[in-house]
TORBANU-77780 format. One record per atom (N, C-alpha, C): x, y, z; residue number from 0; atom name; residue in three letters. Coordinates in Angstrom, 3 decimals, decimal comma, always signed. Layout:
<atoms>
+----------+----------+----------+-----+-------+--------+
|        X |        Y |        Z | num | atome | residu |
+----------+----------+----------+-----+-------+--------+
|        X |        Y |        Z | NUM |    CA |    Ala |
...
+----------+----------+----------+-----+-------+--------+
</atoms>
This chain:
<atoms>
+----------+----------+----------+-----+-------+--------+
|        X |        Y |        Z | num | atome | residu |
+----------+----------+----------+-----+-------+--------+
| +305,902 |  -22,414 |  -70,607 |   0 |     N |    Unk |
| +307,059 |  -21,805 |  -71,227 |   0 |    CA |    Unk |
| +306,871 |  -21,802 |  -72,746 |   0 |     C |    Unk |
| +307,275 |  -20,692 |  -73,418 |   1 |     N |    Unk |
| +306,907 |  -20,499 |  -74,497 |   1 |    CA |    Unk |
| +308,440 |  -20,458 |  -75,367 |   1 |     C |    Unk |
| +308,634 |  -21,410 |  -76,775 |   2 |     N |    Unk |
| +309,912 |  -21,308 |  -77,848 |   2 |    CA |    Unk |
| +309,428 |  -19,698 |  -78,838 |   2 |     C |    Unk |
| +310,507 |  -18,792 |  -78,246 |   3 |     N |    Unk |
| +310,343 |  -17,800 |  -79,182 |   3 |    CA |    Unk |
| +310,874 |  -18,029 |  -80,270 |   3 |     C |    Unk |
| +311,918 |  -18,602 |  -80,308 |   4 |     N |    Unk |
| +312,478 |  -19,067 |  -81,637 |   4 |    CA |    Unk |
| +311,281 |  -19,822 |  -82,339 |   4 |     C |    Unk |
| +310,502 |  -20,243 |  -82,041 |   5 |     N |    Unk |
| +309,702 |  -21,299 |  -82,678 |   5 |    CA |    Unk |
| +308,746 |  -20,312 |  -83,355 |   5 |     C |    Unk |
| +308,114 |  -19,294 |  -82,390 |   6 |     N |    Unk |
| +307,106 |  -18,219 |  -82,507 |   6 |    CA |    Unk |
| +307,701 |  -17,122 |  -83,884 |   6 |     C |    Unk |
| +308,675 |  -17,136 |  -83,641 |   7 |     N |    Unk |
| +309,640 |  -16,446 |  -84,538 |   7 |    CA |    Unk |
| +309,832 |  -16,312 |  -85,948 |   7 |     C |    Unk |
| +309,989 |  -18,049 |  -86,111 |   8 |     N |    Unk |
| +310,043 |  -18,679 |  -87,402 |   8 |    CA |    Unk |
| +308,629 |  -18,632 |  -87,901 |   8 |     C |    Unk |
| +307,420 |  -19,053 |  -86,826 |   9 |     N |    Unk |
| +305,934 |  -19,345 |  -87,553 |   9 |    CA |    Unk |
| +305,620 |  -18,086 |  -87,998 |   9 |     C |    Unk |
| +305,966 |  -16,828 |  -87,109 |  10 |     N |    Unk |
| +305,929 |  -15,422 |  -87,858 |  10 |    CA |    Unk |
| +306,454 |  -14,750 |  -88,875 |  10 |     C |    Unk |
| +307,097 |  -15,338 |  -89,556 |  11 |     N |    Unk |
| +308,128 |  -14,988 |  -90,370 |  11 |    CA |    Unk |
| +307,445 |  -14,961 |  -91,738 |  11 |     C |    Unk |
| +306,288 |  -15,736 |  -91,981 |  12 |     N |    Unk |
| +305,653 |  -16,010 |  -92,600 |  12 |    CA |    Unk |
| +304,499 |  -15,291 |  -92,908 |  12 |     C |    Unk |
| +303,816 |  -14,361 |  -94,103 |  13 |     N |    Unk |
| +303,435 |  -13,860 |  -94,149 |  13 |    CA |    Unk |
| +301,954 |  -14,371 |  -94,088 |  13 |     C |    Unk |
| +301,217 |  -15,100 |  -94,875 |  14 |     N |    Unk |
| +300,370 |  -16,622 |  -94,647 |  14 |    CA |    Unk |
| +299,601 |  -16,062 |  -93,431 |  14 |     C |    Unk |
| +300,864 |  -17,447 |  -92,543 |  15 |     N |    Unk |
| +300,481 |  -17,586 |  -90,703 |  15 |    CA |    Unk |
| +300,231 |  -16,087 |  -90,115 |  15 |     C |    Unk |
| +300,272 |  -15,350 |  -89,991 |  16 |     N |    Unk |
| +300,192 |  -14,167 |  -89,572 |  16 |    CA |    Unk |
| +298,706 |  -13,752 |  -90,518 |  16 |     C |    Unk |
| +298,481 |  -13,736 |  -91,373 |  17 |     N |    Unk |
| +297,193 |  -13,763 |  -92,074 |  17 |    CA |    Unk |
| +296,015 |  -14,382 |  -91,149 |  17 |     C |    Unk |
| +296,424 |  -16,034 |  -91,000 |  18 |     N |    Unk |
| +295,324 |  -16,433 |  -90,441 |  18 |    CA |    Unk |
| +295,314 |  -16,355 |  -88,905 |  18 |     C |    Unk |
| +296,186 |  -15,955 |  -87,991 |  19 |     N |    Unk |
| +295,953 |  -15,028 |  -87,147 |  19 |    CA |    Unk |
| +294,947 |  -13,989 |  -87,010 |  19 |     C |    Unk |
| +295,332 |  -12,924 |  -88,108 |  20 |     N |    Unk |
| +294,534 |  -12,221 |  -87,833 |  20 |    CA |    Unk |
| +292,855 |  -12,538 |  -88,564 |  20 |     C |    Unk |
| +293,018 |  -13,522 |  -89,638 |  21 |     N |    Unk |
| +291,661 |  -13,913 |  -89,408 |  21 |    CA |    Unk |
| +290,588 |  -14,518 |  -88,458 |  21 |     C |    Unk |
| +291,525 |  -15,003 |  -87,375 |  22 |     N |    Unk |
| +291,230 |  -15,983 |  -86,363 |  22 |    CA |    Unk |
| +290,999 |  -14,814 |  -85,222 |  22 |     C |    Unk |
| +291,609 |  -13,672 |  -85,154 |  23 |     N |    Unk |
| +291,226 |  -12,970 |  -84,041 |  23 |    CA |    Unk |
| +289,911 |  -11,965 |  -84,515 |  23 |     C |    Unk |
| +289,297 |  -11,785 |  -85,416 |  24 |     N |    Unk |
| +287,838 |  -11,960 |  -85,217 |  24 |    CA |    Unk |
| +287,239 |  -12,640 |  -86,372 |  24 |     C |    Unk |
| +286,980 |  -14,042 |  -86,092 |  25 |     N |    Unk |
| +286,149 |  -15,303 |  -86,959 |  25 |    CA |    Unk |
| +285,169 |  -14,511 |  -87,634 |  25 |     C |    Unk |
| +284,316 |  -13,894 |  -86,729 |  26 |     N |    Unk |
| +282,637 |  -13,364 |  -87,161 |  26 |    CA |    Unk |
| +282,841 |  -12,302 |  -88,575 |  26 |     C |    Unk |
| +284,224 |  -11,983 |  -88,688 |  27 |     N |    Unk |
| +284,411 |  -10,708 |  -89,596 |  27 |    CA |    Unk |
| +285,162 |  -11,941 |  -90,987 |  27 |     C |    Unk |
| +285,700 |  -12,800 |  -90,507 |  28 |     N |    Unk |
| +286,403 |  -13,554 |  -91,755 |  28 |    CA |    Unk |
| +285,693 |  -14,822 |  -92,578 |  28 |     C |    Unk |
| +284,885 |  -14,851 |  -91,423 |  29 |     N |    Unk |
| +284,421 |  -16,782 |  -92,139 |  29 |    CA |    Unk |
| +283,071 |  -16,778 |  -92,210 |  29 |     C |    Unk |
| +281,955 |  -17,054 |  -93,002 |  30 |     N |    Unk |
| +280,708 |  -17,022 |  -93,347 |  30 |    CA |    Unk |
| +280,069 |  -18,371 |  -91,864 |  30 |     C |    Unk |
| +279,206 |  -17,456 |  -91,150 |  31 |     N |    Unk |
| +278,736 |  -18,049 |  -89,911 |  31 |    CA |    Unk |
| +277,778 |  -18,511 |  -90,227 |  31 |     C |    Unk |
| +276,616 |  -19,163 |  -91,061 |  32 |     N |    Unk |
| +275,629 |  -20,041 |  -91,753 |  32 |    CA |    Unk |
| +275,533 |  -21,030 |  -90,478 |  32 |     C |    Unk |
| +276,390 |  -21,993 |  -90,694 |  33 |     N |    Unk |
| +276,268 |  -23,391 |  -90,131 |  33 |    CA |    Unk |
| +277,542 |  -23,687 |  -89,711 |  33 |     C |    Unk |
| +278,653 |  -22,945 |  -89,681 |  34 |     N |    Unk |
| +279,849 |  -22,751 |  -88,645 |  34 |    CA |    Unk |
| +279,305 |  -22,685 |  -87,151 |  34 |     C |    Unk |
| +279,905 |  -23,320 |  -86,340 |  35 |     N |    Unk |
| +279,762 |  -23,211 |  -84,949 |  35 |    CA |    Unk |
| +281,594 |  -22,233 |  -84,211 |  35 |     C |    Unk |
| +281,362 |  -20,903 |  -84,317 |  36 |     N |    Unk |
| +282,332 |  -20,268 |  -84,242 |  36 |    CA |    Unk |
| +282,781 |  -20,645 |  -82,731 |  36 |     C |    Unk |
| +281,787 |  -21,146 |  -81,976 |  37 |     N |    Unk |
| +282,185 |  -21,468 |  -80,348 |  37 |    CA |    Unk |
| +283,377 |  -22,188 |  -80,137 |  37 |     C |    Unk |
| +283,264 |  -23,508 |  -81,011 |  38 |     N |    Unk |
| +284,679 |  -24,140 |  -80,644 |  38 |    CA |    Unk |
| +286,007 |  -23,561 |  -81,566 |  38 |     C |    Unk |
| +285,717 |  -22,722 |  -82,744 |  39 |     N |    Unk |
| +286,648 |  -21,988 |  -83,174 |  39 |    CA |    Unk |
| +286,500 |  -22,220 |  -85,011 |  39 |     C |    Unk |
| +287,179 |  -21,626 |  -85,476 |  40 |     N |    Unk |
| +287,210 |  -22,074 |  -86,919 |  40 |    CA |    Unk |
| +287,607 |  -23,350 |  -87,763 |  40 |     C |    Unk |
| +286,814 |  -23,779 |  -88,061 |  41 |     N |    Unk |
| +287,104 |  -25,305 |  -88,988 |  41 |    CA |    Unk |
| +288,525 |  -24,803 |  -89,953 |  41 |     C |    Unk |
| +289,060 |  -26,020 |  -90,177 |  42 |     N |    Unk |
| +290,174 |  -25,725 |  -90,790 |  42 |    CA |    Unk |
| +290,022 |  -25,678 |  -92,408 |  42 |     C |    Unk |
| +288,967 |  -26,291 |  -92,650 |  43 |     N |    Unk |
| +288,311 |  -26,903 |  -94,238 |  43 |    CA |    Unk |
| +288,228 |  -25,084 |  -94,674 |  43 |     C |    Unk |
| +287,303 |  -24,014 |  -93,302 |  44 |     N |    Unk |
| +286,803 |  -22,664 |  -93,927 |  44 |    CA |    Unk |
| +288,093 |  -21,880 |  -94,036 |  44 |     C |    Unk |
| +289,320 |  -22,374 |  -93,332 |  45 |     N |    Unk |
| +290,433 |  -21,265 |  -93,460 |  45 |    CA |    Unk |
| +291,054 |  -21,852 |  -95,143 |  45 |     C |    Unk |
| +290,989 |  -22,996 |  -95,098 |  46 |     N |    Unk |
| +291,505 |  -23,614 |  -96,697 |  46 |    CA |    Unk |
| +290,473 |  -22,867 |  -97,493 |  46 |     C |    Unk |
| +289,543 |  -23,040 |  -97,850 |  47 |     N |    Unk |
| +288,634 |  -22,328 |  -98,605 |  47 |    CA |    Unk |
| +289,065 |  -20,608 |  -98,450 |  47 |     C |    Unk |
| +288,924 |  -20,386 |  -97,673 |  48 |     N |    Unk |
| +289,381 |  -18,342 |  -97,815 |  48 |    CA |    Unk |
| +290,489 |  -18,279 |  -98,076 |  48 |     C |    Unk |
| +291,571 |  -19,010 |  -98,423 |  49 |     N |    Unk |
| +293,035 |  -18,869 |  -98,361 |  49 |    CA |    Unk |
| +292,882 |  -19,214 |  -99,963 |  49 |     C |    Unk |
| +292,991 |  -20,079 | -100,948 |  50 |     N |    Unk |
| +292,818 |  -19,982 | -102,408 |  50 |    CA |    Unk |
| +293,878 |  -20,722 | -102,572 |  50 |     C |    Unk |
| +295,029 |  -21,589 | -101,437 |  51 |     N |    Unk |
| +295,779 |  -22,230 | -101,383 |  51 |    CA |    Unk |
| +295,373 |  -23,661 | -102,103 |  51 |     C |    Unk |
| +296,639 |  -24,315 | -101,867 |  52 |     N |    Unk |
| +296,529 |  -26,153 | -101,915 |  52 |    CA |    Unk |
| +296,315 |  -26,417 | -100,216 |  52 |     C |    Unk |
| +295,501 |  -27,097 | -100,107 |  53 |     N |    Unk |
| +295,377 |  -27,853 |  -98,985 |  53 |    CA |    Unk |
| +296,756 |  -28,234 |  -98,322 |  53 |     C |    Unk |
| +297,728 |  -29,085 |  -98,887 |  54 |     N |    Unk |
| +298,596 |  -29,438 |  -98,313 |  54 |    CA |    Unk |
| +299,460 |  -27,895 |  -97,695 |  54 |     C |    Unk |
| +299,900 |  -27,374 |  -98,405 |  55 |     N |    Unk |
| +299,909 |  -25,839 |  -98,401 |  55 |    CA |    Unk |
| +299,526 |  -25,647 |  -96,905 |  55 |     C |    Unk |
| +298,258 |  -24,967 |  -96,752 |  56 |     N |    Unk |
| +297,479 |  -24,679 |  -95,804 |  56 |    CA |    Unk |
| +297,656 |  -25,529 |  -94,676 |  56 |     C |    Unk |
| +297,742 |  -27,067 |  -94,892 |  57 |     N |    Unk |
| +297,823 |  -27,383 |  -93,330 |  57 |    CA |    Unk |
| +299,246 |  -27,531 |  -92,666 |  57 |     C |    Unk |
| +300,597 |  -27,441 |  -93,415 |  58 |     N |    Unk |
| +301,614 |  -26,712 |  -93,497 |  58 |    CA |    Unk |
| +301,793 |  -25,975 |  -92,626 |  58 |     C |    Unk |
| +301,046 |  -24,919 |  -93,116 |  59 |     N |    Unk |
| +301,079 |  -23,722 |  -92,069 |  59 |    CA |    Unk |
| +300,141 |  -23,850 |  -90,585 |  59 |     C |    Unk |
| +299,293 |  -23,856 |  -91,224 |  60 |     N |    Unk |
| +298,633 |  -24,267 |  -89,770 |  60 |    CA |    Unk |
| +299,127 |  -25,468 |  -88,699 |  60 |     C |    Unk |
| +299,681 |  -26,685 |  -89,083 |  61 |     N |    Unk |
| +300,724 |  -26,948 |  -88,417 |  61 |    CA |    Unk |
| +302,058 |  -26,316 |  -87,799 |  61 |     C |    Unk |
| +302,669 |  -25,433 |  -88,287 |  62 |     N |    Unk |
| +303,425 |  -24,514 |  -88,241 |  62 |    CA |    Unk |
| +303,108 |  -23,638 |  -86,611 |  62 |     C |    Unk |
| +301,838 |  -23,287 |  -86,776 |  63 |     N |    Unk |
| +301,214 |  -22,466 |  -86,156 |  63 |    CA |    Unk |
| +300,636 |  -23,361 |  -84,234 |  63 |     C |    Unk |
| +300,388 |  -24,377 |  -84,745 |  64 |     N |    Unk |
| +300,084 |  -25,587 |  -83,664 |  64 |    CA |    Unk |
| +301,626 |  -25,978 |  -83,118 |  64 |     C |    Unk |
| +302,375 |  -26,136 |  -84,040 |  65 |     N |    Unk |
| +303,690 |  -26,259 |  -83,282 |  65 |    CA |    Unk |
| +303,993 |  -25,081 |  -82,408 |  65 |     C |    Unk |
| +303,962 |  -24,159 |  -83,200 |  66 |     N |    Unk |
| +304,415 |  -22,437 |  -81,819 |  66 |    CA |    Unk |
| +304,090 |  -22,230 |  -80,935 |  66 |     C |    Unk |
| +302,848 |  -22,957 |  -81,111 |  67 |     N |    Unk |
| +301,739 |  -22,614 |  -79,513 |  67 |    CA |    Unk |
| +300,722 |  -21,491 |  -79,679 |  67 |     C |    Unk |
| +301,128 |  -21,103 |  -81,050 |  68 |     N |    Unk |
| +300,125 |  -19,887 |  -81,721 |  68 |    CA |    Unk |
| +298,712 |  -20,467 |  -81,745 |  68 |     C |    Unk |
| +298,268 |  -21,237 |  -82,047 |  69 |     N |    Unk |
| +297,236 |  -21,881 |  -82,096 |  69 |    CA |    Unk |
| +296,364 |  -23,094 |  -81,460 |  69 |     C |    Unk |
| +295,323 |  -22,897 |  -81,174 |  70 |     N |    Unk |
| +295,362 |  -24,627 |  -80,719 |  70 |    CA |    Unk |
| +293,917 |  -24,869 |  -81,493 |  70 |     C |    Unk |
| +294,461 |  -26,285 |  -81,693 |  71 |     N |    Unk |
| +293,344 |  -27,136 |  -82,641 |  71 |    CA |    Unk |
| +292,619 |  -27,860 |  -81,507 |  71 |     C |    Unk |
| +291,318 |  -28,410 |  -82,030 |  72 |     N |    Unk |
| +290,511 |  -29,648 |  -81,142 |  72 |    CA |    Unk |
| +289,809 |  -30,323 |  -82,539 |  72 |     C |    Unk |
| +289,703 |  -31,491 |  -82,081 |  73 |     N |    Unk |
| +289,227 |  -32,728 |  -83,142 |  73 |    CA |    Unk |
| +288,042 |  -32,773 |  -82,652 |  73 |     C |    Unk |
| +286,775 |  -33,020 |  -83,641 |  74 |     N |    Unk |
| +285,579 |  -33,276 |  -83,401 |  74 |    CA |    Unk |
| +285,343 |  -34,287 |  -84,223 |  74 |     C |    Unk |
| +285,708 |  -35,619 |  -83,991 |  75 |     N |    Unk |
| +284,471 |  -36,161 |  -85,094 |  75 |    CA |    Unk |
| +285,741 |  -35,924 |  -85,994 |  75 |     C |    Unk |
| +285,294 |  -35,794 |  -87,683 |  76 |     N |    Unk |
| +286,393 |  -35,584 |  -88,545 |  76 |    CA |    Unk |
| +287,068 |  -34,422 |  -88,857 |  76 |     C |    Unk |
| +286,449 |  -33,005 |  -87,714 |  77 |     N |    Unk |
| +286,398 |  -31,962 |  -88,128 |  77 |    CA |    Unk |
| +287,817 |  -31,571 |  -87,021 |  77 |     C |    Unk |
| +288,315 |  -30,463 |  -87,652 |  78 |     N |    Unk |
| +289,862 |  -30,285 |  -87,000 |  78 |    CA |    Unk |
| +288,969 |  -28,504 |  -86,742 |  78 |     C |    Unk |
| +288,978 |  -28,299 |  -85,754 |  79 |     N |    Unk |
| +288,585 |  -26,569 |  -85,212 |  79 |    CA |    Unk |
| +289,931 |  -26,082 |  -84,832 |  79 |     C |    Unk |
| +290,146 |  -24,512 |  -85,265 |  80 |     N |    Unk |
| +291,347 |  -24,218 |  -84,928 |  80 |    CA |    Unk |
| +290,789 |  -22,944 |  -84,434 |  80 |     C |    Unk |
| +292,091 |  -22,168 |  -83,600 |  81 |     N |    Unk |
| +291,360 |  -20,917 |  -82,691 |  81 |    CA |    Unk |
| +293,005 |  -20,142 |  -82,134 |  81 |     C |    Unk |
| +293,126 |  -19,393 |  -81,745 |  82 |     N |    Unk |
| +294,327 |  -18,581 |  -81,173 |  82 |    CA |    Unk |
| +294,349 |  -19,069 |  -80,031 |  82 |     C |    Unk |
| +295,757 |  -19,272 |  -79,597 |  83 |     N |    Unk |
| +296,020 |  -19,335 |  -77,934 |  83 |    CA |    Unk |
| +296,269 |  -18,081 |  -78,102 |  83 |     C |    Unk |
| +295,267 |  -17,407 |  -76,793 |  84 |     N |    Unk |
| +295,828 |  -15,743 |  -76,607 |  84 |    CA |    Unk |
| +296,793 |  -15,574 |  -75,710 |  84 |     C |    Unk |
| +296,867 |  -16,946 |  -74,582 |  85 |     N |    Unk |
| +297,753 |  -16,688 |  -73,671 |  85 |    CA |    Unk |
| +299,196 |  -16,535 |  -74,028 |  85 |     C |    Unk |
| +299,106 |  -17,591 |  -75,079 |  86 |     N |    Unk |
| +300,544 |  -17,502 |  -75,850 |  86 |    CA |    Unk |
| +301,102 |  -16,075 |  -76,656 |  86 |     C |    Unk |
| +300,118 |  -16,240 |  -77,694 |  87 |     N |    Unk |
| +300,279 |  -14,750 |  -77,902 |  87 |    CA |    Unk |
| +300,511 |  -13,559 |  -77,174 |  87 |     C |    Unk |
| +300,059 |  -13,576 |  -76,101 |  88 |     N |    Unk |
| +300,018 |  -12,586 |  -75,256 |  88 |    CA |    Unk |
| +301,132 |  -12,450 |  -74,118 |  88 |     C |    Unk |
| +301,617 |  -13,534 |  -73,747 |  89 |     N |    Unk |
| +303,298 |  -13,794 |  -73,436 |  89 |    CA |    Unk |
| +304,330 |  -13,700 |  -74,144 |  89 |     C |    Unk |
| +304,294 |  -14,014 |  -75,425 |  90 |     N |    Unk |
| +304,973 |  -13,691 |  -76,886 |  90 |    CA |    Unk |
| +305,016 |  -11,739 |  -76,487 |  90 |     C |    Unk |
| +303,972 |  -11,387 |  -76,307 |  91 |     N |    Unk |
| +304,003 |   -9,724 |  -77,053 |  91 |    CA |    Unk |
| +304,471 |   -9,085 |  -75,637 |  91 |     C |    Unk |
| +304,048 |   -9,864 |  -74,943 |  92 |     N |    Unk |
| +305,209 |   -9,097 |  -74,052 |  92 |    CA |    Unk |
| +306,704 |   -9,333 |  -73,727 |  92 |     C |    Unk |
| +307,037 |  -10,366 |  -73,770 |  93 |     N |    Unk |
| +307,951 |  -10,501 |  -74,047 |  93 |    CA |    Unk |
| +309,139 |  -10,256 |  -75,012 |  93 |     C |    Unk |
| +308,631 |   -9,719 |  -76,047 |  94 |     N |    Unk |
| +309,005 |   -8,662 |  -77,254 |  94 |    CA |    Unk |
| +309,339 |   -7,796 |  -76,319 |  94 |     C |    Unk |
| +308,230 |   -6,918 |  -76,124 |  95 |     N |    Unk |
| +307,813 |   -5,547 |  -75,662 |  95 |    CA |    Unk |
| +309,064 |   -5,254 |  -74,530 |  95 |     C |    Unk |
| +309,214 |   -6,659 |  -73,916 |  96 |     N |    Unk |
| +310,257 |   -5,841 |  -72,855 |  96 |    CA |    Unk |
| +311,569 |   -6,425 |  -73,181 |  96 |     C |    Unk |
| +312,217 |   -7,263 |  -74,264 |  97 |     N |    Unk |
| +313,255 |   -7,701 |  -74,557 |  97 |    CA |    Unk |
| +314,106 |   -7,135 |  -75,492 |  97 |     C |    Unk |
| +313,440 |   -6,000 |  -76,392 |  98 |     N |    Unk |
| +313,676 |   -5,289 |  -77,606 |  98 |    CA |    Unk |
| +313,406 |   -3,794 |  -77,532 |  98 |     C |    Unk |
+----------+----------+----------+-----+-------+--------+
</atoms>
C-alpha cells in the first residue's frame, strides 16, 4: 500500500523530482568510471551533481525513502540509492484513474 499524501508532498518539490529523473537513466546522469550502476547510484554522486549542501541533499533524499519513491541499500559505508518503479508505477496509475 502506497501514502499518496506522502508521494504528494515528496513531489512537490522541485529537487526530488530532479533526482528522479536523474535516477531513471543513471548511465545518462552520473559519470560510470568506477560507479557500479548495478546496485544503483551512490548518494555521495547525486550530492556532487546537485551543487547542494549535503545536509540539503540527504533531506531530500530522505524525503524520497520515506514515499517509497526510492529505495536505498547500505554497502559497507556507501548508501546506493535507485527508484522503486513499482511504487512509482502504482502512484501513476493511480493518478491516472483518480483525476
Amino acid at each position: 500500500m502506497i501514502d499518496e499524501n506522502l508521494i504528494h508532498r515528496a513531489l512537490a518539490n522541485p529537487f526530488r523530482r530532479e533526482v528522479l529523473r536523474w535516477l531513471k537513466a543513471p548511465k545518462e546522469h552520473f559519470v560510470q568510471g568506477h560507479i557500479d550502476l548495478a546496485r544503483g547510484v551512490p548518494s555521495n554522486a547525486i550530492l556532487a551533481r546537485s551543487g547542494l549542501a549535503q545536509s540539503t541533499v540527504s533531506a531530500h533524499i530522505a524525503a524520497l525513502v520515506e514515499a517509497g519513491l526510492l529505495d536505498s541499500t547500505r554497502v559497507g559505508q556507501w548508501m546506493f540509492l535507485s527508484r522503486n518503479e513499482d511504487v512509482i508505477r502504482t502512484f501513476a496509475e493511480q493518478v491516472k484513474s483518480h483525476l
